[in-house]
C-alpha positions, -999 to 999 in steps of 0.1 A, spaced: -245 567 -518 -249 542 -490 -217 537 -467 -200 505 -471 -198 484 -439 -159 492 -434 -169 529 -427 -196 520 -411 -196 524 -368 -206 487 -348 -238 503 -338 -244 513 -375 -235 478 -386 -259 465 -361 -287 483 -374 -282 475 -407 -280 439 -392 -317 443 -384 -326 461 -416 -314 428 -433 -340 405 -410 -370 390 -428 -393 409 -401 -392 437 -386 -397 425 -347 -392 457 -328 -417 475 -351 -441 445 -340 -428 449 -303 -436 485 -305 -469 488 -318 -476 457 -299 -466 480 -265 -489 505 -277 -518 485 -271 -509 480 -231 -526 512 -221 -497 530 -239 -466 518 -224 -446 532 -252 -440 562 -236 -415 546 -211 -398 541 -249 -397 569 -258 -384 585 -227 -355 556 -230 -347 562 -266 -345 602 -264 -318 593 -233 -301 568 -250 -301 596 -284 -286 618 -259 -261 599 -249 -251 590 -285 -249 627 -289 -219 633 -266 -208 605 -271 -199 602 -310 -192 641 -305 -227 649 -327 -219 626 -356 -247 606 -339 -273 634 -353 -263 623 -392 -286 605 -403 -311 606 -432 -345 624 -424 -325 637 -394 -333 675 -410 -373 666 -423 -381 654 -387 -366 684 -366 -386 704 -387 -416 684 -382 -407 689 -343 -402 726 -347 -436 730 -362 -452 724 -327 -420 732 -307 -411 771 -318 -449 782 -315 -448 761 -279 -420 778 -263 -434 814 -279 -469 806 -258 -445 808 -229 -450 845 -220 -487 839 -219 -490 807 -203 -518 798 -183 -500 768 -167 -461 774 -171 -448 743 -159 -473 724 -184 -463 744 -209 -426 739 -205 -425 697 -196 -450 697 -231 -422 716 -248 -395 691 -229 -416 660 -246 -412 671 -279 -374 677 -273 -378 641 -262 -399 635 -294 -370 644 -313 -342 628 -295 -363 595 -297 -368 598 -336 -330 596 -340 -336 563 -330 -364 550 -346 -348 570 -381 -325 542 -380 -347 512 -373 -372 523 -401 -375 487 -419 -369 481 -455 -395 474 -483 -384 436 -483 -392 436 -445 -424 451 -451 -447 421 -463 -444 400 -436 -443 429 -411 -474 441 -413 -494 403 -413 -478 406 -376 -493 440 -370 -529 428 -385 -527 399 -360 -523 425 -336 -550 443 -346 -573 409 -352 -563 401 -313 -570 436 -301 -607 435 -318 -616 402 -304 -601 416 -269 -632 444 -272 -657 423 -288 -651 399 -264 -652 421 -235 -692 431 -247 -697 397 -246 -684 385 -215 -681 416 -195 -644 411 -193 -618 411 -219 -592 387 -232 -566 410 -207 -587 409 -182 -601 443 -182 -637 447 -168 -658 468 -193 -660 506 -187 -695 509 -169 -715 539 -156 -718 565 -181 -751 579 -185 -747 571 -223 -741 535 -216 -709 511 -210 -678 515 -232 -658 489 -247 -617 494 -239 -602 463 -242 -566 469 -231 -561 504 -241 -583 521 -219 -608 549 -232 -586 552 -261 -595 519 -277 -617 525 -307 -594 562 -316 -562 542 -314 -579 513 -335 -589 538 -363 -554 549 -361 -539 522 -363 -562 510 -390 -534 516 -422 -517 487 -415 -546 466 -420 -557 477 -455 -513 478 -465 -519 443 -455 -550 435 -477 -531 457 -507 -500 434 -502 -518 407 -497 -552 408 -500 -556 384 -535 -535 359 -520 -554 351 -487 -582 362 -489 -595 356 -452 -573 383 -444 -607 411 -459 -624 397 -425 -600 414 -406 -621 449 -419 -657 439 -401 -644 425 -371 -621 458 -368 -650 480 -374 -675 464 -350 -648 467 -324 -639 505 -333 -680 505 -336 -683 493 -302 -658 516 -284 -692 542 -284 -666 566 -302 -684 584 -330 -656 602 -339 -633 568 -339 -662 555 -364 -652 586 -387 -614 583 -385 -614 548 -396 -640 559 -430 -614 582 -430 -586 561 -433 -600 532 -451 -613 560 -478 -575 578 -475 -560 545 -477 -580 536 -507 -571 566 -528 -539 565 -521 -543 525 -537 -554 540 -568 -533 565 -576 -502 543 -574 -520 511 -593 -542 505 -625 -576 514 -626 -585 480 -624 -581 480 -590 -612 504 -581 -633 476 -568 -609 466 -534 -609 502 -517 -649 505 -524 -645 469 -511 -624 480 -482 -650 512 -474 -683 490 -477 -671 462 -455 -660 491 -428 -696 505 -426 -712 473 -427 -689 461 -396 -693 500 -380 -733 494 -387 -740 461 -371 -731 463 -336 -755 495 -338 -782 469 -345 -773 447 -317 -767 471 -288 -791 489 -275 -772 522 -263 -759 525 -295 -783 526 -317 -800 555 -290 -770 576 -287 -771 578 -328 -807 585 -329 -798 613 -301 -770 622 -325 -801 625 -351 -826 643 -333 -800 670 -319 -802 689 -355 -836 706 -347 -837 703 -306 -826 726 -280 -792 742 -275 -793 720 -241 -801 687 -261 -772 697 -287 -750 696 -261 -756 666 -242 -759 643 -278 -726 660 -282 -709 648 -251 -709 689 -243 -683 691 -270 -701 725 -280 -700 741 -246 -657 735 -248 -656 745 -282 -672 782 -272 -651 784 -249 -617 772 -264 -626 797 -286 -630 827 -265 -596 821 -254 -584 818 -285 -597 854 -296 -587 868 -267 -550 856 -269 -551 851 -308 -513 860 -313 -492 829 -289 -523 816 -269 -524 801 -238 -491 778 -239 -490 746 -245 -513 725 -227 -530 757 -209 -565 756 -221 -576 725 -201 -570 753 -166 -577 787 -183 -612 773 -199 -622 764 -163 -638 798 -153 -653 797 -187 -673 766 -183 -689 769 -146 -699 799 -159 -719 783 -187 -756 775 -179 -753 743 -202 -719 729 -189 -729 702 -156 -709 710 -124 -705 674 -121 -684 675 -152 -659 705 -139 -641 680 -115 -624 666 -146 -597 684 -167 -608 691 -200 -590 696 -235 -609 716 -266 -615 683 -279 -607 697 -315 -574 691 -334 -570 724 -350 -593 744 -321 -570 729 -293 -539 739 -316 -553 776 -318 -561 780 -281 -527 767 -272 -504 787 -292 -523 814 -311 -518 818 -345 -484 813 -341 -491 777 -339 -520 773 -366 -490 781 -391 -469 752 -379 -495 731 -376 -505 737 -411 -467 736 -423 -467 701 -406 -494 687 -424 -487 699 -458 -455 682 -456 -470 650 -444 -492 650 -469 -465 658 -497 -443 635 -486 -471 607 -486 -482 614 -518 -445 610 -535 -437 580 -512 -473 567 -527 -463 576 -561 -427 555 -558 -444 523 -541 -428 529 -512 -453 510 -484 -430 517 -451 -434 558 -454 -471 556 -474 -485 532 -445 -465 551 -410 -474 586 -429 -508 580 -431 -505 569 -396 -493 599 -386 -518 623 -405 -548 604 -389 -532 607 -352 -530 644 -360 -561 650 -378 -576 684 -378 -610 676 -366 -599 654 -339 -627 654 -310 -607 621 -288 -572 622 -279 -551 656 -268 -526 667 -302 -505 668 -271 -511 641 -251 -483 615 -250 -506 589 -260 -506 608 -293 -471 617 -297 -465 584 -285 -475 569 -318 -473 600 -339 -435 609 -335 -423 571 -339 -442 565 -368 -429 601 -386 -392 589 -381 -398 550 -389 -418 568 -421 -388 599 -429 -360 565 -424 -375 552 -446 -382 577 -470 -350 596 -472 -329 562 -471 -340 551 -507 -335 585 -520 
């Protein structure tokens, strides 16, 4: 039963104050910081110190709250194995400010839990967050063009692939894009008869995920528009089967043009092509050398298969690994690397161990998508399936760990849980 507003506290009043506004601004605000080269993780460091606070303050009746128990346990998934890799960590004090963020990850969800917005917020919200998507695609596609983006940013130039388009978010455009991707087709579900301009919004975000010369961004957002679509048709009629084929045609047509138009492109696919019956060496470099870390995230993984590494440890402990490889380029050892595979990276970093919380995490994601789905419940359906791409298995872009990740990740499981558990 809810709690009337005579037993509710002022702050708790004042959140339910923003619950009752037509939009949800500070979802918009947030999302909209995301695309500034990640500046939500200042947020997040704010909000988990402003949770603390709370906590002593209100003597630990700050920590009631529903999803409160469904999001520690999402935490604890990544936490418990993280602080069990400590024995074996390769880098301790990585291991242990990792494990401090996810603390942090917590604390800052007791936040967000509460501003989760309600279903009659939820139509208008997300138009804002497609404009933001339409601006951030025109910041790219402009930036091809031009040379320079909408922001300002210059375009990301020599690569021996080619340029790379990254708007304002840096190297993490097109993944971020792809991620970000669900609120697009929640828009065109919500909305999608009634203006119909809105279904141009798909091409012009899949030429600019397209030109971000991410292959794997180009997957993640099939991925999401396919995900996206199912889920569409399992909670509508049959008679609805035409808008998420819709949806995934007008993705590949958008992802396929700018391959036509730009040169690189269109080689680094046709190097993509030719690798299946070349040389280890030519695998390799139409792989980005992805291969080369995989072997060897994997050698540590069998040779610490229990805990791993720790958290965060494989980018040092695969170093002596890969300048031992005749494939790897010494050039490329200067940087620090990551296993550049969701579940690989997860099995390097904390063993076993960790594959079983990991796992545990996305089954209950992916449950609790399917019976928000099932009750028509947009806010958890759209920020869960949010989540699960940011955290996809076969991830090849961003750290699982990284804070640009979490930074999306862990905000968008506690605006999805306040959601969820509040209409329960």
């Amino acid at each position: 039963m809810p709690t009337s507003p005579h037993q509710q506290s002022p702050l708790d009043q004042w959140f339910q104050r923003c619950r009752d506004l037509p939009t949800a601004w500070w979802i918009v605000g947030w999302v909209g910081l995301y695309g500034v080269l990640s500046s939500t993780q200042l947020l997040i460091w704010l909000a988990a110190m402003g949770s603390l606070v709370l906590l002593v303050m209100t003597r630990g009746s700050w920590r009631q709250q529903s999803g409160a128990g469904p999001l520690w346990l999402l935490v604890l998934c990544f936490l418990v194995p993280g602080l069990l890799s400590l024995p074996g960590a390769a880098d301790l004090e990585r291991t242990l400010s990792t494990a401090a963020r996810f603390v942090a990850y917590g604390l800052a969800g007791m936040v967000f839990l509460r501003l989760a917005p309600s279903e009659s917020q939820w139509s208008t919200t997300v138009l804002w967050m497609t404009g933001l998507l339409v601006l951030w695609s025109l910041d790219g596609i402009v930036q091809e063009w031009r040379g320079i983006s909408l922001s300002g940013y210059p375009l990301f130039t020599g690569l021996p692939e080619g340029h790379k388009v990254t708007g304002s978010m840096g190297l993490d455009y097109g993944p971020n894009l792809a991620v970000l991707s669900p609120f697009l087709f929640e828009t065109l579900r919500l909305h999608g008869r009634r203006l119909p301009a809105l279904w141009m919004a798909v091409p012009l975000l899949a030429v600019a995920v397209s030109l971000s010369a991410s292959r794997y961004s180009a997957l993640l957002l099939l991925v999401s528009a396919m995900l996206c679509g199912a889920l569409w048709v399992r909670g509508r009629s049959s008679s609805c089967y035409w808008t998420p084929i819709g949806v995934v045609v007008l993705s590949l047509c958008g992802l396929l043009l700018p391959i036509l138009l730009v040169p690189h492109l269109a080689e680094r696919l046709l190097l993509l092509g030719g690798s299946v019956s070349a040389s280890e060496m030519e695998v390799n470099a139409a792989l980005a050398f992805r291969p080369e870390l995989w072997k060897a995230s994997w050698v540590l993984f069998t040779e610490n298969w229990l805990n791993g590494v720790g958290l965060r440890g494989a980018s040092g402990a695969m170093y002596p690994i890969l300048e031992a490889s005749d494939l790897f380029p010494d050039a490329m050892l200067s940087r620090t690397w990551h296993p550049h595979l969701g579940i690989l990276e997860v099995a390097t970093d904390t063993g076993v161990l960790g594959v079983l919380g990991y796992l545990l995490f996305l089954t209950l994601v992916v449950r609790w998508m399917l019976v928000a789905n099932a009750a028509v419940q947009g806010v958890a359906t759209t920020f869960l399936c949010i989540s699960l791409l940011a955290m996809f298995p076969l991830s090849s872009a961003l750290s699982i760990y990284s804070f640009p990740t979490g930074s999306i990740t862990w905000p968008a499981l506690a605006l999805a849980l306040g959601a969820y558990f509040r209409s329960l």
